[in-house]
matplotlib code that plots the C-alpha trace (Angstrom):
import matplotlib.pyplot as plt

x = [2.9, 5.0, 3.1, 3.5, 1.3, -1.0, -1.4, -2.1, -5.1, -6.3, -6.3, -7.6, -11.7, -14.1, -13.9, -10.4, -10.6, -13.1, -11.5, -8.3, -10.5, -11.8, -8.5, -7.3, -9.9, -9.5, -5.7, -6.1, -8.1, -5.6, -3.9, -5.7, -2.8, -0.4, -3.2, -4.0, -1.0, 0.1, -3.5, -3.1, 0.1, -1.5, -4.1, -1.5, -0.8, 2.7, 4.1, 3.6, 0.0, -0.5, 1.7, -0.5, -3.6, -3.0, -1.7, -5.5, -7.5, -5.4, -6.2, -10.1, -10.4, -8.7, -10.9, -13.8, -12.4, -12.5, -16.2, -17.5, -15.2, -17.6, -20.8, -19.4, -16.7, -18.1, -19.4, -20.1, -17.1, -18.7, -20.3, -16.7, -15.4, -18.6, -17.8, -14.6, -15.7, -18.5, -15.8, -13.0, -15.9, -17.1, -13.5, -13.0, -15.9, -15.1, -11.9, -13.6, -15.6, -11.9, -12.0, -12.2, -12.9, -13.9, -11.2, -9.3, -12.6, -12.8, -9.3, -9.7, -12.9, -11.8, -8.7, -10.3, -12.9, -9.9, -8.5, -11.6, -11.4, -8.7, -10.7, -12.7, -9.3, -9.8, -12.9, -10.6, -8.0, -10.3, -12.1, -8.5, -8.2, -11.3, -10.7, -6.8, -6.4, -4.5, -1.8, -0.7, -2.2, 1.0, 2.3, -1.5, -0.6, 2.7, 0.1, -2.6, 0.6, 1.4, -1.7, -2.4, 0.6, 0.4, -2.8, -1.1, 1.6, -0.9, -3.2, -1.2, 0.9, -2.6, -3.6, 0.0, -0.3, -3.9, -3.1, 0.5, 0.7, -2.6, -4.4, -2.9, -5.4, -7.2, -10.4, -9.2, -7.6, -11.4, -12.4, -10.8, -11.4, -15.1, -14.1, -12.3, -14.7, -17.5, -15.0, -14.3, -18.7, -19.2, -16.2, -17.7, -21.0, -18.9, -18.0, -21.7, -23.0, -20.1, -17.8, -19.4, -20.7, -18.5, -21.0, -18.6, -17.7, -14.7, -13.3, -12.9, -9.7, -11.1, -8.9, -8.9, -7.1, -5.6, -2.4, -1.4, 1.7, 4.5, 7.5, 11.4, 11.0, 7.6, 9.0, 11.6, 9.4, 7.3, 9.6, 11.1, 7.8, 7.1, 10.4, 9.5, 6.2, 8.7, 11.3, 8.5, 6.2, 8.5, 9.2, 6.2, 4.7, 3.7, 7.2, 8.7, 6.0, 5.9, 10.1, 9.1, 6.6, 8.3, 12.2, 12.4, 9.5, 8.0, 4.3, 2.3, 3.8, 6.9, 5.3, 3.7, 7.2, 8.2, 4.9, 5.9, 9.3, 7.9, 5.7, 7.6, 10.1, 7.5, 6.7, 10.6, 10.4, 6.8, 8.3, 11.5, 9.7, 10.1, 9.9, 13.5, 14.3, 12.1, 14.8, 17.3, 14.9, 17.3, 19.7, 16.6, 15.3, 18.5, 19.4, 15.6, 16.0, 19.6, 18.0, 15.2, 18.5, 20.7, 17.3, 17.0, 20.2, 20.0, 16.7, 18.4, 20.6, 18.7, 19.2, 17.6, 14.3, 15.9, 17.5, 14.4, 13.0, 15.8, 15.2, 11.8, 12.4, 15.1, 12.7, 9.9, 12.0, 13.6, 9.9, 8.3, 11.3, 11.8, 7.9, 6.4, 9.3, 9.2, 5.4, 6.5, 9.4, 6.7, 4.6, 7.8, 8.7, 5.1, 3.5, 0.1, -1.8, -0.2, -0.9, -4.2, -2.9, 0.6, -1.1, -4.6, -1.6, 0.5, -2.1, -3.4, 0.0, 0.6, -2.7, -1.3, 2.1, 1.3, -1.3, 1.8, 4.4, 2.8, 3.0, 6.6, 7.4, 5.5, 7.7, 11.0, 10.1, 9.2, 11.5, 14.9, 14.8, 12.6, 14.2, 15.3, 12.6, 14.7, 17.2, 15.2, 14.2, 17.3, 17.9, 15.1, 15.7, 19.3, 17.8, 15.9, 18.5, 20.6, 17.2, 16.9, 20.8, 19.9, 17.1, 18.5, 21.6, 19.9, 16.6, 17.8]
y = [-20.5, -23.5, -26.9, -26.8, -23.5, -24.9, -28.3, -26.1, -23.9, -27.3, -29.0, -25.9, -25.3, -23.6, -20.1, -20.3, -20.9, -17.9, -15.5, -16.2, -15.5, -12.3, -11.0, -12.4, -11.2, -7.3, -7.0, -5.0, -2.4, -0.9, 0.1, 3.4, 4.1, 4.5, 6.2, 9.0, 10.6, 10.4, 11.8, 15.1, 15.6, 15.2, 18.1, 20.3, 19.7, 19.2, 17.1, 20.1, 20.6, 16.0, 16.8, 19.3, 18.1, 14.3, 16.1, 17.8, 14.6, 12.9, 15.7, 15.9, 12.2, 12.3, 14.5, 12.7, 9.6, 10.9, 11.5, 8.6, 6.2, 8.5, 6.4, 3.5, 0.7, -2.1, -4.4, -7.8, -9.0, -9.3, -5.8, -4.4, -6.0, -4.9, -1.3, -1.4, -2.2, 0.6, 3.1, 2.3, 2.4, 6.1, 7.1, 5.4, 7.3, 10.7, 11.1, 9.6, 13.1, 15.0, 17.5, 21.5, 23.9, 21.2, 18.6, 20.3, 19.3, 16.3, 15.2, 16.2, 14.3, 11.4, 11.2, 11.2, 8.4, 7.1, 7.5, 6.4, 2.8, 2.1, 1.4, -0.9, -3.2, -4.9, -6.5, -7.9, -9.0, -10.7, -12.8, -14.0, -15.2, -17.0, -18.2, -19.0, -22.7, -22.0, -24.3, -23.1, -19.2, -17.5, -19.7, -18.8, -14.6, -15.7, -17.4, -14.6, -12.3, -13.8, -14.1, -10.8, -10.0, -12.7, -11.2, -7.2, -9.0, -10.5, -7.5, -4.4, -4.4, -4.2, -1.0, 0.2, -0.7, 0.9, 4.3, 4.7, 3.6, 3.5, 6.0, 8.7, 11.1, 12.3, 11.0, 7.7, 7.3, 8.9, 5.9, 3.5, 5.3, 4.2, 1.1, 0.3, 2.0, -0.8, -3.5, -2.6, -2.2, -5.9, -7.3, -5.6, -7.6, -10.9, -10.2, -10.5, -13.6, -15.2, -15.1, -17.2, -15.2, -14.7, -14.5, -12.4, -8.4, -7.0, -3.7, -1.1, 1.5, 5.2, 7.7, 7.5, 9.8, 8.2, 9.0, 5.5, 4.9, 4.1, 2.4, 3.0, -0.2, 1.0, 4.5, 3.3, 0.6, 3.3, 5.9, 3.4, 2.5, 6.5, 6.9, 4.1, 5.7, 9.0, 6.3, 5.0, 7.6, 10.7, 8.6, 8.0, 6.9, 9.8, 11.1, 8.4, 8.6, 12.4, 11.6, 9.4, 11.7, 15.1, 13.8, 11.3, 12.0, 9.0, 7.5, 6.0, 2.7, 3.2, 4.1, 0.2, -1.4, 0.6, -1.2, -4.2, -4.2, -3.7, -6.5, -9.3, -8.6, -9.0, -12.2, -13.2, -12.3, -13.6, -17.3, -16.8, -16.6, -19.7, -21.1, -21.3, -18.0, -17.2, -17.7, -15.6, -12.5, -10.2, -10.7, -10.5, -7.4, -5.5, -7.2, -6.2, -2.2, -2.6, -3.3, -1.0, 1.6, 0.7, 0.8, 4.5, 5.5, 3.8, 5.6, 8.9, 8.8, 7.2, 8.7, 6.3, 3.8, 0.8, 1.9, 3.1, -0.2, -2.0, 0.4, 0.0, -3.7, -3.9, -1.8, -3.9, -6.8, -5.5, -4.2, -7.9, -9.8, -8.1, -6.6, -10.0, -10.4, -6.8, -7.9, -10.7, -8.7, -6.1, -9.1, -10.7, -7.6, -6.4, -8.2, -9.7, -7.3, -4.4, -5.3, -3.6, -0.4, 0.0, -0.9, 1.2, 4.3, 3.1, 3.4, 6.9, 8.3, 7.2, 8.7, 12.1, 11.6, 11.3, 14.2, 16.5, 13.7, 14.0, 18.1, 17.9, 14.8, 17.3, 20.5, 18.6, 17.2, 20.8, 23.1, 20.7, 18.5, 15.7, 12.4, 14.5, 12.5, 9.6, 11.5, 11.8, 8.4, 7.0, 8.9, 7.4, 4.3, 4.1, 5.6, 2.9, 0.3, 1.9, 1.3, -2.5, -2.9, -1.8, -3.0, -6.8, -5.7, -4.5, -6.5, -10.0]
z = [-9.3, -8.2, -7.5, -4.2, -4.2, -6.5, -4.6, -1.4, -2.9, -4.1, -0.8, 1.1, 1.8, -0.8, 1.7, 1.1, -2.9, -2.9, -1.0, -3.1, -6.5, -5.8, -4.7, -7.9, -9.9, -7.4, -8.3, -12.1, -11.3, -8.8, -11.6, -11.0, -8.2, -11.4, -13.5, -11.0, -11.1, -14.7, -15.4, -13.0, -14.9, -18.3, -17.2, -16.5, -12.4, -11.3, -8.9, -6.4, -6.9, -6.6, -3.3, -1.1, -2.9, -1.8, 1.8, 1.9, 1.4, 3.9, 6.8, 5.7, 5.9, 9.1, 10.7, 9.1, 10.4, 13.7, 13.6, 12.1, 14.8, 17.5, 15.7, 13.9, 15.5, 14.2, 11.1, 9.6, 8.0, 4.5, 4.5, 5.3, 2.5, 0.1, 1.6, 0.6, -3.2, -3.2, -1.5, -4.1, -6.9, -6.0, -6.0, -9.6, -10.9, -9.7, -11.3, -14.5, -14.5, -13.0, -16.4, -15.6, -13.0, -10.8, -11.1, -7.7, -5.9, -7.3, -6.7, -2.9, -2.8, -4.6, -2.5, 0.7, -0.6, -0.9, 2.7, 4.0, 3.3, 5.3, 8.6, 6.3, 5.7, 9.2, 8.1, 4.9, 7.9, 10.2, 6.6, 5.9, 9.5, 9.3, 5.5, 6.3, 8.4, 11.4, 11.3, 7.2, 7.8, 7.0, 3.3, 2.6, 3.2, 0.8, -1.7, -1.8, -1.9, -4.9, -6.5, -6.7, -7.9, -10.8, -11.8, -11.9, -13.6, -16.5, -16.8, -16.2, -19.3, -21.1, -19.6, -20.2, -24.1, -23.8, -22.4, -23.5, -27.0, -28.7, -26.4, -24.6, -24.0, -20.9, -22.7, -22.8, -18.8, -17.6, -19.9, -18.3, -14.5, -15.4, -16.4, -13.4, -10.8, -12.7, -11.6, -8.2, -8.1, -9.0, -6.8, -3.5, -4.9, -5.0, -1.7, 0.0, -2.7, -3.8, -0.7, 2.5, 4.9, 8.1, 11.3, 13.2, 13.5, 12.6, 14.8, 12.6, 12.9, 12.5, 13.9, 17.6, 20.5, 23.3, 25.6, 27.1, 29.5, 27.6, 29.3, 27.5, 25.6, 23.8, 23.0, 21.4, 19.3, 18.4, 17.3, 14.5, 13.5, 13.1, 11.5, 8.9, 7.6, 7.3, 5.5, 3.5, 2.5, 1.4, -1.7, -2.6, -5.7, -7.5, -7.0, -9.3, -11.5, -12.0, -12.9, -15.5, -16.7, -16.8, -16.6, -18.8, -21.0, -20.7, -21.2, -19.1, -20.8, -18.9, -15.6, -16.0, -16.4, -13.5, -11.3, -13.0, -11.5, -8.1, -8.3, -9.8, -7.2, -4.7, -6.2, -5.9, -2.2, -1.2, -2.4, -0.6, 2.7, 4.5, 7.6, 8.2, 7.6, 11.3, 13.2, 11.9, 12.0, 13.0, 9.8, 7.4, 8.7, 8.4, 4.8, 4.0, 5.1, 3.7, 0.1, 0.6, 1.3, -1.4, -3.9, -2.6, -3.6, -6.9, -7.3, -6.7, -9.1, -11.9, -15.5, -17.2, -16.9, -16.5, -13.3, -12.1, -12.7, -11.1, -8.1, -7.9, -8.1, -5.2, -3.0, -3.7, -2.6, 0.3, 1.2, 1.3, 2.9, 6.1, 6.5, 8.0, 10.2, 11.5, 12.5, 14.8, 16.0, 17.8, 19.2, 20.4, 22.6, 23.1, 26.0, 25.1, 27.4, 26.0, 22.1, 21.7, 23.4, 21.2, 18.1, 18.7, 19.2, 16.1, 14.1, 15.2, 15.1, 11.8, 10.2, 12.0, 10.7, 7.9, 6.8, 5.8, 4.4, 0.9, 0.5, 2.0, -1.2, -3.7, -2.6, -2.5, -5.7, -7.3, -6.1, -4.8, -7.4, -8.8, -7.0, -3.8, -1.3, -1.8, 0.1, 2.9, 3.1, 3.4, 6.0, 8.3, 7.3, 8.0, 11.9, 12.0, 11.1, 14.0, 16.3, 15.4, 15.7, 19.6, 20.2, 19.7, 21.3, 24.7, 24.9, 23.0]

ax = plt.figure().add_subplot(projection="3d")
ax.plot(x, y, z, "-o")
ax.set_aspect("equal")
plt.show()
């Protein structure tokens, strides 16, 4: 980290410090988003099967969504964040016992477990506005941005020298599922006696059905933000990975370097983020999309792992720069009132949206051709460059 960074952690108040070490200390064990997929390959799923499987969870948890938000809208900051750990725990410790006639079951279950946390993420939001001063709270979203990825950056070659190299066997990643599930168990116990206690509730976002007014401005808002969870999720993880895999005949080794492209760009970007570049939003968001485009296309017609790095990398980049400024675009054409409403109905929309995007990735992947989501998203994201270009023409 540069000294400036360093010099602001120092300065800031022991809530602050705490929150940042627990995220630090979080970051390695989501290496299991890299390990699940490589490990349903090594049992003998393909890309297809990861695909409709991933597509199931998503529609389960969206229904079970649904009914918990009926009973549940609420909860004390800290015992979100220790739900979040216990949630993320379960779902480490069923695929550590994913071996036989039950894996399918388990993978559903373990994948909606999965799902199911994201409601609990507001109560993470709502302890890094309390944590966060006011007056610095977006350099300290660039500096826990960073942290985490400095700490996937120093322990996620380690796992990838682990299960790669010296042991590349399904016993060994259930090993190391356990291992992780452990870890996520002891950082949702930091988070109620090691983190101070927030005295306030944060709203949780279950899966809700609404049919506000729209007026032309928000339709058009919120068919590029449906277009970019299209743009975004069609290439999804697991389709890169199951390339590696299959394609290239690669180890899970190789998947890591891929990660590790992604996040030291991230890194690159999360430092480049400065206050200056606020006002020239427009330009940033279409050079962001622009790189996240051009990192598509590279993607598609990789041969070779260091493209896909390179790929993965620009992505990453493009991914960070303009995401932040996209934020303060929708609250700069969103009136106050109307906030709540557009965002309540983003979120819905997305969960629905989304339920099929993995299956439709999985089948491209299987029976097109491995990289062929990529195609797709370039697509929708070239749309949605085309929206932005008229949305500052018109409403600027």
């Amino acid at each position: 980290m540069s000294p400036s960074i360093i010099s602001d952690v120092r300065e800031s108040s022991p809530k602050t410090k705490r929150f940042l070490v627990v995220e630090f200390l979080s970051s390695p064990f989501f290496i299991v988003m890299n390990m699940v997929p490589v490990y349903l390959l090594l049992v003998g799923r393909n890309v297809y099967d990861i695909g409709w499987l991933y597509a199931l969870a998503l529609f389960l948890s969206a229904v079970l969504s649904y009914f918990i938000g009926k009973k549940l809208d609420t909860t004390l900051v800290n015992y979100g964040l220790v739900i979040i750990g216990v949630l993320l725990a379960i779902y480490c410790f069923l695929y550590s016992v994913a071996v036989g006639p039950i894996l399918i079951y388990v993978v559903i279950g373990a994948q909606l477990i999965w799902n199911l946390t994201d409601p609990f993420y507001s109560a993470m939001q709502a302890y890094q506005h309390e944590a966060f001063p006011e007056e610095n709270r977006e350099k300290f979203f660039t500096i826990q941005l960073i942290a985490d990825h400095a700490s996937m950056l120093m322990f996620f070659p380690i796992f990838g020298v682990f299960l790669g190299f010296l042991y590349p066997t399904q016993l060994a990643f259930r090993v190391v599922f356990f291992i992780c599930g452990i870890g996520m168990l002891l950082i949702g116990i930091l988070s109620l006696t090691y983190l101070p206690k927030v005295e306030t509730e944060a709203q949780l976002d279950f899966l809700e059905f609404k049919k506000p007014e729209l007026d032309k401005k928000l339709k058009v808002l919120l068919s590029a933000d449906l277009l970019l969870i299209l743009g975004f999720s069609l290439p999804a993880m697991f389709v890169w990975i199951n390339y590696i895999i299959t394609e290239l005949n690669g180890t899970f080794f190789h998947v890591v370097l891929g990660e590790l492209g992604r996040v030291g760009a991230a890194i690159i970007a999360g430092l480049l983020i400065k206050e200056r570049i606020k006002s020239k939003s427009k330009e940033v968001i279409i050079v962001g999309l622009s790189l996240i485009a051009i990192g598509y296309i590279l993607m598609y017609f990789s041969v070779e792992l260091t493209t896909i790095v390179l790929a993965l990398a620009l992505i990453s980049f493009g991914n960070t720069f303009w995401w932040p400024l996209h934020n303060s675009l929708l609250c700069e054409f969103i009136e106050d009132e109307r906030r709540g409403e557009y965002f309540g109905l983003t979120r819905s929309l997305r969960t629905i949206v989304g339920i099929p995007v993995p299956f439709i990735a999985g089948f491209l992947a299987f029976y097109i051709s491995p990289l062929s989501p990529y195609v797709a998203g370039i697509i929708f994201i070239m749309v949605v460059m085309v929206i932005y270009y008229y949305i500052y023409s018109k409403w600027k």
